[in-house]
MARDO-954875 format. One record per residue (C-alpha): residue number from 1; x, y, z; residue in three letters. Coordinates in nm, 4 decimals, padded with zeros to 6 digits, always signed. Example, Ala and Ser with C-alpha at 12.3 -4.5 7.8 and 13.67 -1.06 7.14 Angstrom:
BEGIN
1 +01.2300 -00.4500 +00.7800 ALA
2 +01.3670 -00.1060 +00.7140 SER
// end
This chain:
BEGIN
1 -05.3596 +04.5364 +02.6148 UNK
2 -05.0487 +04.7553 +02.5654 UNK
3 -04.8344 +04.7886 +02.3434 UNK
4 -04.5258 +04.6246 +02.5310 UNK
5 -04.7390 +04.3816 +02.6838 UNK
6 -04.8112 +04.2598 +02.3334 UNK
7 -04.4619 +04.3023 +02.2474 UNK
8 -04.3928 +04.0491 +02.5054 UNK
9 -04.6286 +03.8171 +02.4277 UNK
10 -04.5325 +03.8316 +02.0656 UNK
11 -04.1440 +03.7541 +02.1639 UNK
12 -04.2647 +03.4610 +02.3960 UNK
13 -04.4831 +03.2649 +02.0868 UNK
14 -04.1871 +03.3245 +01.8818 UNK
15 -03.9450 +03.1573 +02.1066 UNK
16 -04.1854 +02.8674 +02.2006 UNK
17 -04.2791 +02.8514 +01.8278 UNK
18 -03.8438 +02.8270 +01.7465 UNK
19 -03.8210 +02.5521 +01.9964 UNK
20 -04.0838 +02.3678 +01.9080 UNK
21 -03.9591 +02.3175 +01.5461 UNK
22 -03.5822 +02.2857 +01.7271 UNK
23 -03.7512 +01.9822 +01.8579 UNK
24 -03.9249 +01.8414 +01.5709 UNK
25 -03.6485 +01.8078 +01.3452 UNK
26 -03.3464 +01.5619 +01.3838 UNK
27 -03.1057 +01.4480 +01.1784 UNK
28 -02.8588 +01.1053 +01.1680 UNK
29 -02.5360 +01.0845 +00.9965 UNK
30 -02.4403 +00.8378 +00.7154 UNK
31 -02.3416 +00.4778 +00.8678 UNK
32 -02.5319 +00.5571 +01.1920 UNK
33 -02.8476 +00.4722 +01.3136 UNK
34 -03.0354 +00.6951 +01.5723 UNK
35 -03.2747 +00.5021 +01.8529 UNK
36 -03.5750 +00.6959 +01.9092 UNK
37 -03.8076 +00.5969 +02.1787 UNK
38 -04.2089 +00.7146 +02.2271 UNK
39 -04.2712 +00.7294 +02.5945 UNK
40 -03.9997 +00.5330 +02.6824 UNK
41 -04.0390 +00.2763 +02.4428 UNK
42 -03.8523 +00.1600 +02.1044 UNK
43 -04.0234 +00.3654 +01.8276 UNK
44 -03.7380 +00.2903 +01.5618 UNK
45 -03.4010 +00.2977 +01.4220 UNK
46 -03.4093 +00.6123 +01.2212 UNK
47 -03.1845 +00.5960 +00.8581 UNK
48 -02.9418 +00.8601 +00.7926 UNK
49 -03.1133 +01.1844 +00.6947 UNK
50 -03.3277 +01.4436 +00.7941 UNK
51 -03.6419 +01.3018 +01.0495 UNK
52 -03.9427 +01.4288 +01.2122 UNK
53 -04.0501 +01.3534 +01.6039 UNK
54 -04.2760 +01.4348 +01.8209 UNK
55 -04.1691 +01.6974 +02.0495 UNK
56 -04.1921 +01.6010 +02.4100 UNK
57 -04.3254 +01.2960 +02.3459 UNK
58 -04.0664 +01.1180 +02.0768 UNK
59 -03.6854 +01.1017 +02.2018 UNK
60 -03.4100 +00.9982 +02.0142 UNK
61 -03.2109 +00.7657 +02.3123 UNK
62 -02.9305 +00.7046 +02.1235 UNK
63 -02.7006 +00.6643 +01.8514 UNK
64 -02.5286 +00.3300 +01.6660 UNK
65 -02.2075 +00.3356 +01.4835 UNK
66 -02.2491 +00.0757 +01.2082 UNK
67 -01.8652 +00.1521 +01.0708 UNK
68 -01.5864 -00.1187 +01.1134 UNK
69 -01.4194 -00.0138 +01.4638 UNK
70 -01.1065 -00.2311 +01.5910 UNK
71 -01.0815 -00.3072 +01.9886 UNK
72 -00.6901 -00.4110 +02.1037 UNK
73 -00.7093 -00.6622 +02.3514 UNK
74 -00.4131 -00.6753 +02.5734 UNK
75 -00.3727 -01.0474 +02.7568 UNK
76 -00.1317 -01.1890 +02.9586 UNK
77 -00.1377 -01.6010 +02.9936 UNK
78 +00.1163 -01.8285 +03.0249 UNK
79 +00.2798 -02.0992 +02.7431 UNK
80 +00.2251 -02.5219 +02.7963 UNK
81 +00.6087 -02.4133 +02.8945 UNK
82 +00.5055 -02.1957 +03.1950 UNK
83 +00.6342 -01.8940 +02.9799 UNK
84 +00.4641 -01.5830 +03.0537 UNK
85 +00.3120 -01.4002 +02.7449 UNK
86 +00.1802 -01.0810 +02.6570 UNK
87 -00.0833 -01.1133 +02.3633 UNK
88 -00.2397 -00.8339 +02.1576 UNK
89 -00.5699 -00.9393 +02.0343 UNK
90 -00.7465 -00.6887 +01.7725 UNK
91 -01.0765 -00.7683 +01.6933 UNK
92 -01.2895 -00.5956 +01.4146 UNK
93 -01.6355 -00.5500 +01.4942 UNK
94 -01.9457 -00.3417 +01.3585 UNK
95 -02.3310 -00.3877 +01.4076 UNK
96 -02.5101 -00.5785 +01.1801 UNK
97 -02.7464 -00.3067 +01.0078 UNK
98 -03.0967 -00.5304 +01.0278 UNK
99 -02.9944 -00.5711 +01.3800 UNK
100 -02.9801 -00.2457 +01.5661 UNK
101 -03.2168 -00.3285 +01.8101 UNK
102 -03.0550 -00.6008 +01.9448 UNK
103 -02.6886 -00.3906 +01.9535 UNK
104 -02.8371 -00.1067 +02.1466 UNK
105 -03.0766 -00.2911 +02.3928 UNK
106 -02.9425 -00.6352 +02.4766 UNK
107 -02.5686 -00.5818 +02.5740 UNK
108 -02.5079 -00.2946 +02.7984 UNK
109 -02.1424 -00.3129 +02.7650 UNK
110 -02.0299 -00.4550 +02.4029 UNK
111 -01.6513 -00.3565 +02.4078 UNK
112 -01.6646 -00.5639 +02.7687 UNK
113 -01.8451 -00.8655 +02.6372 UNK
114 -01.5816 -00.8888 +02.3599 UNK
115 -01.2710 -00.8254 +02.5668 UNK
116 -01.4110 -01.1173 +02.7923 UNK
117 -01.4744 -01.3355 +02.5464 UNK
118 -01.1513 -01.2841 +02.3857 UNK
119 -00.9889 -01.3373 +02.7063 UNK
120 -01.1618 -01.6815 +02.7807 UNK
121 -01.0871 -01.8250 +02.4319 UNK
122 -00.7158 -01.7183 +02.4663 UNK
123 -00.6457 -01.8344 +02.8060 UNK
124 -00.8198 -02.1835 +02.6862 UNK
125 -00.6029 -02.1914 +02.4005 UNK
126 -00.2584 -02.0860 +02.4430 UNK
127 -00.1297 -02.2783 +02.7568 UNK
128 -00.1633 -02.5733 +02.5654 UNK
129 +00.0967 -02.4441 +02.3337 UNK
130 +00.4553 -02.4089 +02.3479 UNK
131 +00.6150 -02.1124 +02.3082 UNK
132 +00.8187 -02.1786 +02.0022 UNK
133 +00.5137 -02.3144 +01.8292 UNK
134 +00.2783 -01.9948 +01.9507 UNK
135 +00.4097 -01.7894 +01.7342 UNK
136 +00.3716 -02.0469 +01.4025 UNK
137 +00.0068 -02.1018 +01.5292 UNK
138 -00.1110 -01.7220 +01.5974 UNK
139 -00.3080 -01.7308 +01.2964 UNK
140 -00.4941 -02.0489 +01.4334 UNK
141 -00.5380 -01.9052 +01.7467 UNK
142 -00.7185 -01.5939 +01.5330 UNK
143 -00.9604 -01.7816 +01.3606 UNK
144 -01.0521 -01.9798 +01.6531 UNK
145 -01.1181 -01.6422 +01.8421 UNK
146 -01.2787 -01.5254 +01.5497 UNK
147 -01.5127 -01.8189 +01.5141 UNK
148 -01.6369 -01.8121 +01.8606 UNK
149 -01.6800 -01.4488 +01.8907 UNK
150 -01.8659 -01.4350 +01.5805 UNK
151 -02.1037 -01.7112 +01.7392 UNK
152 -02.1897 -01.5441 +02.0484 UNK
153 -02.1909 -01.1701 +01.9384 UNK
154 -02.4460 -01.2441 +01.6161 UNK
155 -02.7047 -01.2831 +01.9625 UNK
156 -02.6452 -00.9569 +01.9936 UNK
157 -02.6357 -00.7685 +01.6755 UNK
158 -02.2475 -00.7393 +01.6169 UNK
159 -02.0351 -00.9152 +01.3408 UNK
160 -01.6951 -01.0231 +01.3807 UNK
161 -01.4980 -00.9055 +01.0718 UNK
162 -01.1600 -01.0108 +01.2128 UNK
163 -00.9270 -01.0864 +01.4951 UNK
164 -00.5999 -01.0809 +01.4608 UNK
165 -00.2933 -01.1623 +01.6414 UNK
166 -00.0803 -00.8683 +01.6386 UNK
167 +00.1920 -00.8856 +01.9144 UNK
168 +00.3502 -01.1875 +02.1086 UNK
169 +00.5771 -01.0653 +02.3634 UNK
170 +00.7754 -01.3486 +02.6016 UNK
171 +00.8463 -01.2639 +02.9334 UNK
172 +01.1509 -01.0229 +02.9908 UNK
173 +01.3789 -01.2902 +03.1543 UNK
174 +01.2717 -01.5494 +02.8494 UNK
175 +01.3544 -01.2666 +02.5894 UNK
176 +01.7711 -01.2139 +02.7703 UNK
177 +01.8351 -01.6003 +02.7389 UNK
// end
């Protein structure tokens, strides 16, 4: 063999050998949790820190946020007055830590799950309210949404930490009068 042919060869192992180890290490960040998968299927939830894998065969999927993050829900329903309202809803949400599985694999959509939900429960709620009153019973109307929410999204791995009411606005016309 020559001497650039071994040369070669030499430079090859060496990258192989670099990605290789590129491959074997990962690492997750504090208040995440990383999904990694064998052959397609759920291996674990990996902890923050520095992990080893598999290369080729282990893949890490995915990554959960477990920190408190705040979705704004923007509704417009109408008053037991036939007033037309524009609601903000905020709703604080984070993944339960025990339950990452159930966060990353059972809804495909979470943010859209909530905003639904939220939806429903304030379109059920607020037309049988007046308009004067809505804004004395936004804090009802909060818990209620948070109560329900928290129901249905603990299925699925998320906690409610709050919703809160953060904007009524009245119709334009309603507003001049």
């Amino acid at each position: 063999m020559s001497t650039q042919t071994l040369g070669l060869l030499s430079g090859l192992f060496a990258l192989a050998l670099i990605v290789v180890l590129g491959a074997t290490f990962f690492t997750v960040e504090q208040r995440t949790r990383a999904i990694v998968q064998r052959f397609g299927k759920f291996l674990l939830a990996a902890e923050p820190g520095l992990h080893v894998r598999i290369p080729f065969i282990d893949k890490v999927t995915g990554r959960i946020n477990l920190r408190v993050q705040q979705l704004d829900v923007r509704i417009e329903t109408k008053t037991e007055d036939d007033v037309f309202v524009h609601m903000v809803v905020a709703v604080q949400y984070y993944v339960l830590p025990d339950r990452v599985y159930d966060a990353f694999y059972r809804l495909d959509d979470a943010l859209r799950q909530i905003t639904s939900f939220v939806f429903d429960v304030v379109r059920a709620r607020v037309p049988k309210i007046k308009l004067g009153a809505l804004f004395e019973k936004k804090d009802e109307i909060a818990e209620f949404v948070k109560g329900e929410l928290a129901h249905v999204m603990d299925g699925f791995g998320y906690g409610i930490l709050k919703a809160l009411v953060t904007d009524i606005e009245p119709d334009a016309r309603v507003k001049e009068s």
